[in-house]
C-alpha positions as a printed NumPy array, in Angstrom:
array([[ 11.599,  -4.245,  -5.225],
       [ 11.98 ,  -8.184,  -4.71 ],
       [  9.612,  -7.748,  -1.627],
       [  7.047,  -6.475,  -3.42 ],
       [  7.246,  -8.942,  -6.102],
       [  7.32 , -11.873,  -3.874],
       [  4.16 , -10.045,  -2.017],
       [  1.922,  -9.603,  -5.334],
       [  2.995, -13.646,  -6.627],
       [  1.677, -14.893,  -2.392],
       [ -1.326, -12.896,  -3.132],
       [ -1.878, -14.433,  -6.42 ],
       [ -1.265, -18.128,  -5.143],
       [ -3.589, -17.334,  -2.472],
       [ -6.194, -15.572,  -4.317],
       [ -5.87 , -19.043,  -6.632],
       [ -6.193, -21.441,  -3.862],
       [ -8.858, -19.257,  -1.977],
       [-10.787, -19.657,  -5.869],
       [ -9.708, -23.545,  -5.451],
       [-10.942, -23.965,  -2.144],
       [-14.809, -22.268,  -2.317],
       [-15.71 , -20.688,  -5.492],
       [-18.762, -18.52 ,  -4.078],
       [-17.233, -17.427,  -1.283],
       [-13.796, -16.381,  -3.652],
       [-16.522, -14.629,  -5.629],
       [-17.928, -12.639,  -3.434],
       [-14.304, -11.299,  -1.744],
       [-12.996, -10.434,  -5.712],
       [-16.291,  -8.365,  -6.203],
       [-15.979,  -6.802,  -2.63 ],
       [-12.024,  -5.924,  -3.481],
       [-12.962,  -4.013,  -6.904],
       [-15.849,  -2.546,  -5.967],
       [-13.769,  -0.904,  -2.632],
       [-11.187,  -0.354,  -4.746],
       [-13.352,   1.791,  -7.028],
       [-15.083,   3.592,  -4.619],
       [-12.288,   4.993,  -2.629],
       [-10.312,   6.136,  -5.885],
       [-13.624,   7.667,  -7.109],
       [-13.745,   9.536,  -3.331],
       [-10.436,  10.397,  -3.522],
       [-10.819,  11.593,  -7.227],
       [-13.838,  14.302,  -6.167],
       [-11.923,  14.85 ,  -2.92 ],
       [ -8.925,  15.891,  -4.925],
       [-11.294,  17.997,  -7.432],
       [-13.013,  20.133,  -5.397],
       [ -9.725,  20.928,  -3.281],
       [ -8.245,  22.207,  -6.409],
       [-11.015,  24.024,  -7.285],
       [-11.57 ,  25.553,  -3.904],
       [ -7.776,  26.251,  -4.323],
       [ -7.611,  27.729,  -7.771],
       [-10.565,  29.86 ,  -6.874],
       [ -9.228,  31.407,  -3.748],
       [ -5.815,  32.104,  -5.928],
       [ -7.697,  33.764,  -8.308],
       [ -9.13 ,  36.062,  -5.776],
       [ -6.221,  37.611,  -4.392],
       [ -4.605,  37.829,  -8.075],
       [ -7.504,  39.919,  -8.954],
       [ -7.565,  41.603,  -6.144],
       [ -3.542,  42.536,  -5.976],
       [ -3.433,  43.404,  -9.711],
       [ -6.412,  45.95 ,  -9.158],
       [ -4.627,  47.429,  -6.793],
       [ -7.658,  46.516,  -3.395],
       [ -4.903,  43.997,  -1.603],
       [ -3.001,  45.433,   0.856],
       [ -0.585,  42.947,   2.712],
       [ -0.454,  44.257,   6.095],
       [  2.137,  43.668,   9.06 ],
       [  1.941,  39.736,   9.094],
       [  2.672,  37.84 ,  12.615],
       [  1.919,  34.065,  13.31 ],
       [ -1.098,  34.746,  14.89 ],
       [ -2.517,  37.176,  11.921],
       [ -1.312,  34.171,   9.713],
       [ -2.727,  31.489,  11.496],
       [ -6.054,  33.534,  11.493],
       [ -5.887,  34.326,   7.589],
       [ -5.424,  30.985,   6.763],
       [ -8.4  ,  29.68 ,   9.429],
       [-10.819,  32.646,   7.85 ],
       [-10.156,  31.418,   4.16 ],
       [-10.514,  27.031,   4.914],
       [-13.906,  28.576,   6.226],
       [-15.027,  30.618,   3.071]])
């Protein structure tokens, strides 16, 4: 907890003297920070979507499927595991 703390007030008195020390060029690195910043959590945020999606629409398949009575679980090994799992990451 302390280490962190001490970490985000050396960033700040650098960030400060970087500001101090050449204006345009402390410019430019803030914009580049936020604007990396934003971009990764909005790639992470569709990234995250569509995984759950993908997800919740395979799950809804096999409930269907097992509550209509076409889903048969057959005699699972590793290898007919590994294989299910490869076939539906495919889909």
């Amino acid at each position: 907890m302390f280490g962190r703390a001490a970490a985000q007030v050396a960033m700040a008195g650098y960030r400060l003297w970087r500001a101090y020390a050449d204006p345009g060029r402390a410019l430019a690195a803030e914009l580049a920070q936020r604007l990396d910043g934003s971009s990764e959590s909005f790639l992470a945020t569709n990234l995250r979507e569509t995984v759950t999606r993908a997800f919740v629409q395979e799950v809804g398949r096999h409930a269907i499927e097992l509550y209509a009575g076409r889903l048969r679980m057959p005699s699972v090994t590793n290898t007919t595991l590994r294989s299910s799992i490869s076939a539906a990451m495919v889909r």
